[in-house]
C-alpha positions as CSV (number, residue, x, y, z in Angstrom):
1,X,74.3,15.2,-87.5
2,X,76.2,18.8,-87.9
3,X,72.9,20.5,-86.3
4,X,72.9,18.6,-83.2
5,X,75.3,21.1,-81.0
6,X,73.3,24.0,-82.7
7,X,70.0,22.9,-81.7
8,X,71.4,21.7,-78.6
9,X,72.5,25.8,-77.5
10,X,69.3,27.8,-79.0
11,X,66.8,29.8,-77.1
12,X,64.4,31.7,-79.4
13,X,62.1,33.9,-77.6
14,X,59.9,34.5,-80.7
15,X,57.8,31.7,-82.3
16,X,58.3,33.1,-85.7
17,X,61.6,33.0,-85.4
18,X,61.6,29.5,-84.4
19,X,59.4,28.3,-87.2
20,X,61.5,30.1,-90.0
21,X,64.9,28.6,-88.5
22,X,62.9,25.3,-88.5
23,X,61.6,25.6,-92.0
24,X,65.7,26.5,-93.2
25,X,66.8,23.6,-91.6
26,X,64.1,21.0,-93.0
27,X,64.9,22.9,-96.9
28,X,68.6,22.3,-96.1
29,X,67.8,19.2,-95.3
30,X,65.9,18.0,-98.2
31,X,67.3,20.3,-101.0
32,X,70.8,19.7,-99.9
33,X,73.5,21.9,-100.2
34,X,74.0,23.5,-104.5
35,X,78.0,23.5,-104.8
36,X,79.3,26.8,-105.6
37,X,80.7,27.3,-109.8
38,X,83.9,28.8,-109.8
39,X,83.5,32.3,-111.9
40,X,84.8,31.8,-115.0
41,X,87.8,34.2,-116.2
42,X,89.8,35.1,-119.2
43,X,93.3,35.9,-119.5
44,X,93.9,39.2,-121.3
45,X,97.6,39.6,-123.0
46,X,97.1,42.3,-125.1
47,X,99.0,45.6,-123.7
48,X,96.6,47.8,-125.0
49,X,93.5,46.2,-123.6
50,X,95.0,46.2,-120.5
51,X,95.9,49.7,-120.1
52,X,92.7,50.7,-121.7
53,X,90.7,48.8,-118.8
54,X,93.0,50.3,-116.1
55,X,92.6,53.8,-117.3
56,X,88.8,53.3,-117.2
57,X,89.1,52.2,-113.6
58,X,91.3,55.0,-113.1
59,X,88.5,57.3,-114.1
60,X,85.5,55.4,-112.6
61,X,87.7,55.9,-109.4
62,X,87.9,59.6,-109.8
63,X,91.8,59.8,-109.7
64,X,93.8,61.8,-112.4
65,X,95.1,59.8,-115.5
66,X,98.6,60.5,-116.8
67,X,98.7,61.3,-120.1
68,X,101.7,60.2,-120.9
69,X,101.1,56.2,-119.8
């Protein structure tokens, strides 16, 4: 078992500690580990879109926008 050499190493000077660390590792245990979803993304091709968004990060950022872009 993975927590074996982690248990094996732990001093916990604090019994609240120890109980919380013990309750994580009986939820991990029983709930099993939820697989991350990969964010989803959309591919933007139009020009002006995408120099629309950049200019507004430009100016969320503070920095001076060229007019002539």
């Amino acid at each position: 078992m993975a927590t074996s050499s982690i248990t094996e190493n732990l001093r916990v000077n604090n019994p609240k500690l120890l109980e919380v660390y013990a309750e994580a590792l009986e939820k991990a245990e029983t709930e099993g580990v939820q697989p991350r979803v990969a964010p989803v993304f959309e591919t933007v091709t139009d020009p002006d879109e995408i120099r629309n968004t950049l200019l507004r990060n430009i100016e969320i950022w503070g920095k001076t926008v060229n007019e002539n872009l």
